[in-house]
PyMOL CGO cylinders between C-alpha atoms (Angstrom):
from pymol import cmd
from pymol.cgo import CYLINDER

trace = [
    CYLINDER, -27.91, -112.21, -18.38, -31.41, -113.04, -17.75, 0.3, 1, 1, 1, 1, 1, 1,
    CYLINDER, -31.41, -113.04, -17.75, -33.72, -110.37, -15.94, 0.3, 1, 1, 1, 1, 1, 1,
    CYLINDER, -33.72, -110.37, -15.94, -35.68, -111.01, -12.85, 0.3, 1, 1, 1, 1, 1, 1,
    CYLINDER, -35.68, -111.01, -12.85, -38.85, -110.60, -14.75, 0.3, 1, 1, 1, 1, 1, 1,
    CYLINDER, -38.85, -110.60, -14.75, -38.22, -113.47, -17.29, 0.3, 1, 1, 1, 1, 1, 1,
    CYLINDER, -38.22, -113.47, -17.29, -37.75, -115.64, -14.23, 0.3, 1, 1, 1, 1, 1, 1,
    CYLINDER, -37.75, -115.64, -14.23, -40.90, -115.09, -13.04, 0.3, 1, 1, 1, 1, 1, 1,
    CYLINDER, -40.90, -115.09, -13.04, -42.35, -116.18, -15.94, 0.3, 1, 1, 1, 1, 1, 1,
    CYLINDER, -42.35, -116.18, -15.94, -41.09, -119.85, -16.14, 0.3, 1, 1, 1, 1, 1, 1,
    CYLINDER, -41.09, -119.85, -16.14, -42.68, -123.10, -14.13, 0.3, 1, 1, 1, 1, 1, 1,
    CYLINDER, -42.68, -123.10, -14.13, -41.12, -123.81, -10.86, 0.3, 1, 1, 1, 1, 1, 1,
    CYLINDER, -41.12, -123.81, -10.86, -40.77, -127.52, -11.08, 0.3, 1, 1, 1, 1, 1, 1,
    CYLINDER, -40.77, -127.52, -11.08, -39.62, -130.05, -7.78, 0.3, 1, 1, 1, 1, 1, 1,
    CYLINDER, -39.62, -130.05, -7.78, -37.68, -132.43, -8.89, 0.3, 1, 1, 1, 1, 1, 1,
    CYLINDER, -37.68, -132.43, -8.89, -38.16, -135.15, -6.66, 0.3, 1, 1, 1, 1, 1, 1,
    CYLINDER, -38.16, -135.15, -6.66, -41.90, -135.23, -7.10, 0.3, 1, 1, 1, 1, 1, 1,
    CYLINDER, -41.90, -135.23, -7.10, -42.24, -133.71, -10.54, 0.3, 1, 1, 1, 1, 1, 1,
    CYLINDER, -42.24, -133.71, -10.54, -44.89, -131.41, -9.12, 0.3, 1, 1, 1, 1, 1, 1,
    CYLINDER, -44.89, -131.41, -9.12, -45.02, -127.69, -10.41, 0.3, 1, 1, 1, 1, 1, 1,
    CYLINDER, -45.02, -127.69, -10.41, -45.14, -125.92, -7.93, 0.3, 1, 1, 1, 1, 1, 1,
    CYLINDER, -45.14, -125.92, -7.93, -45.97, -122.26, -9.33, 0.3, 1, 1, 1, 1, 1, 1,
    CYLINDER, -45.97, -122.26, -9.33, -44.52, -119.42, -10.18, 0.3, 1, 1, 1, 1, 1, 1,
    CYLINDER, -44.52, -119.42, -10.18, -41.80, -117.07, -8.48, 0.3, 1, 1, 1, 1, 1, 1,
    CYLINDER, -41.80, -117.07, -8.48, -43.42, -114.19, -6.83, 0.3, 1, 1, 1, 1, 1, 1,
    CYLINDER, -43.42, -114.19, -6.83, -40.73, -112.79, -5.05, 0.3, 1, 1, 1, 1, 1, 1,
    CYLINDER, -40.73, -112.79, -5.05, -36.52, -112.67, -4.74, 0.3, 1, 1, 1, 1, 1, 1,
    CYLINDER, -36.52, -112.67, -4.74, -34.29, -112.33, -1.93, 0.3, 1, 1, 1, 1, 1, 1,
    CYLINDER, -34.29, -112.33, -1.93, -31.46, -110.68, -3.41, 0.3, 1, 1, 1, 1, 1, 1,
    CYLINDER, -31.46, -110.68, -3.41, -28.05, -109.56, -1.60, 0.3, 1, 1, 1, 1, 1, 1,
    CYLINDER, -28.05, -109.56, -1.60, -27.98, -106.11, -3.29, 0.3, 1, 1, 1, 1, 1, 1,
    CYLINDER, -27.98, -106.11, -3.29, -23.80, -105.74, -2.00, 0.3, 1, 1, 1, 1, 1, 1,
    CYLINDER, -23.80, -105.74, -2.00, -22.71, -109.05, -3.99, 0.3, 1, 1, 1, 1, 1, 1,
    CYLINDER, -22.71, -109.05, -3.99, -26.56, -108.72, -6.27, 0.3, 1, 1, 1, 1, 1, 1,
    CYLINDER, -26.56, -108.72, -6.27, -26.66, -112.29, -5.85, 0.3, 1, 1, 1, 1, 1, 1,
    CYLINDER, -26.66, -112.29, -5.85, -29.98, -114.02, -5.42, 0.3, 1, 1, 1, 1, 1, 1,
    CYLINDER, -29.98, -114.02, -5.42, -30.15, -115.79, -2.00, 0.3, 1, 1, 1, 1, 1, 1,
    CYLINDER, -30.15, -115.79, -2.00, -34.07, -117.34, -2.36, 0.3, 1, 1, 1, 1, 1, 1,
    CYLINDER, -34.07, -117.34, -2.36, -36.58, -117.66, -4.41, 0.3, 1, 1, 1, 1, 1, 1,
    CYLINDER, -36.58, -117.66, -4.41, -40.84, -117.21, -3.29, 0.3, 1, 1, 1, 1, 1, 1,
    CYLINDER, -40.84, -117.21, -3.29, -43.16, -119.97, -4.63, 0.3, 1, 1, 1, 1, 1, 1,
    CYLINDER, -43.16, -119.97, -4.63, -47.38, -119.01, -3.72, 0.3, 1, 1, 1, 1, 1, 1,
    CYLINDER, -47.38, -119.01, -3.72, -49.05, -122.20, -2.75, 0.3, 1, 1, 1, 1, 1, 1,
    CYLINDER, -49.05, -122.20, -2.75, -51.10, -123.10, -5.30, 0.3, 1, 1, 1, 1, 1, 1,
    CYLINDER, -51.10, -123.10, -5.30, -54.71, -123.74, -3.37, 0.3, 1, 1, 1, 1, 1, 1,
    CYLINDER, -54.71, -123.74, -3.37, -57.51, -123.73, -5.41, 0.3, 1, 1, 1, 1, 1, 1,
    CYLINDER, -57.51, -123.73, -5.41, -57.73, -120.37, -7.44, 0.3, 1, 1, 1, 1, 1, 1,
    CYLINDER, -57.73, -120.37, -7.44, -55.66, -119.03, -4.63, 0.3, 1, 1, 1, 1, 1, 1,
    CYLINDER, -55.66, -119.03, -4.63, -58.40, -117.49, -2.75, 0.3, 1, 1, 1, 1, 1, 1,
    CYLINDER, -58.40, -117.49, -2.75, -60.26, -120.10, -1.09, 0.3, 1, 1, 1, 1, 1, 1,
    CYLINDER, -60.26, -120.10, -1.09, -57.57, -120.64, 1.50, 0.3, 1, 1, 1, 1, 1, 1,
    CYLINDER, -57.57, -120.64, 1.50, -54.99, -118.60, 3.19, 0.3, 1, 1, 1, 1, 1, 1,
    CYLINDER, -54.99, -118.60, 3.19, -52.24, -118.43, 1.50, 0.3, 1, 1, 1, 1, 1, 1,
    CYLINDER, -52.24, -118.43, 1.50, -49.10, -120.19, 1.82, 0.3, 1, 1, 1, 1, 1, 1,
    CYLINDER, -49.10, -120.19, 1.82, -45.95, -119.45, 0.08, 0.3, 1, 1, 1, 1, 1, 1,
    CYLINDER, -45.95, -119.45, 0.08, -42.58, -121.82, 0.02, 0.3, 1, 1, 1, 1, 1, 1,
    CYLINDER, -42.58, -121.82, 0.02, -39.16, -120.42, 0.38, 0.3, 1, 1, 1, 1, 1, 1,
    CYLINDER, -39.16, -120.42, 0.38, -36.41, -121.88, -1.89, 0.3, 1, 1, 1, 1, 1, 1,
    CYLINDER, -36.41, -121.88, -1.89, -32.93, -121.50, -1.29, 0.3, 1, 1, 1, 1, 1, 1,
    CYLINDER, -32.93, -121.50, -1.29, -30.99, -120.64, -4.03, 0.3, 1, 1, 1, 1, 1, 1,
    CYLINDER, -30.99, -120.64, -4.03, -28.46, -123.23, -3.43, 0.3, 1, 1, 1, 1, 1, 1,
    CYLINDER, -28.46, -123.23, -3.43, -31.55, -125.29, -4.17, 0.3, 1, 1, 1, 1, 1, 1,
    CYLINDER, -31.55, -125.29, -4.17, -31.90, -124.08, -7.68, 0.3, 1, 1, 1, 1, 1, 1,
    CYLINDER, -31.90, -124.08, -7.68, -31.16, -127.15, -10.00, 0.3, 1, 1, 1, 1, 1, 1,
    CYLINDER, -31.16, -127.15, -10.00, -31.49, -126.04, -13.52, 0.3, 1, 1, 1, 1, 1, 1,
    CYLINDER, -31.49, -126.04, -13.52, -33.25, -123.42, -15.54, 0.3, 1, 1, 1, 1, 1, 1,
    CYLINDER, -33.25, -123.42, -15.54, -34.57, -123.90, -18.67, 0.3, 1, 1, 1, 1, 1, 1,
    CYLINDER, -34.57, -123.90, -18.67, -36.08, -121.86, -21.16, 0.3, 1, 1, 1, 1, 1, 1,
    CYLINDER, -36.08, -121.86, -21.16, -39.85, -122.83, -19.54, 0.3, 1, 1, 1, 1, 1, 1,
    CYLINDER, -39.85, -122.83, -19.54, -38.90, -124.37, -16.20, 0.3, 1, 1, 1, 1, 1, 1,
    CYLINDER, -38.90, -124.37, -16.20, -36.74, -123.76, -13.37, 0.3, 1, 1, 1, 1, 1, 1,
    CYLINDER, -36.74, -123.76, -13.37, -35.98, -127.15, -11.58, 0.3, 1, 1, 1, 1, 1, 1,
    CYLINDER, -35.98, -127.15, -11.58, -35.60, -126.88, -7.63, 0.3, 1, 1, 1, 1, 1, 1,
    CYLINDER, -35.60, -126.88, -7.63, -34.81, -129.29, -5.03, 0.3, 1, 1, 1, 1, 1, 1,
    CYLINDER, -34.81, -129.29, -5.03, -37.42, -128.80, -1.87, 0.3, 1, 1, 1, 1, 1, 1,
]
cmd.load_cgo(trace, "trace")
């Protein structure tokens, strides 16, 4: 079973562009079934504070693959 902290630590990858996209801040979880419904991805602007920031929602469902360093979503 992997914990929600070592997800957080692996590269969110798209797969279509083969763009990382960040890292997970933040998990929608259904706490009645515990399953995980979405995933949070910051923006990545430059350094993060020179813009607002922006954050993009994955669905689960979304969620391709995860590897020991990546997790591979489909926008």
């Amino acid at each position: 079973m992997m914990r929600s902290f070592d997800l957080r630590q692996k590269k969110v990858i798209d797969v279509e562009t083969a763009e990382l996209m960040g890292y997970i801040r933040d998990m929608d979880i259904d706490f009645e079934t515990g399953r995980i419904k979405s995933v949070t991805i910051p923006h990545r602007g430059f350094w993060g504070f020179l813009k607002k920031s922006k954050s993009v929602t994955v669905p689960w469902n979304k969620v391709i693959a995860i590897g020991s360093e990546f997790v591979i979503v489909k926008k």
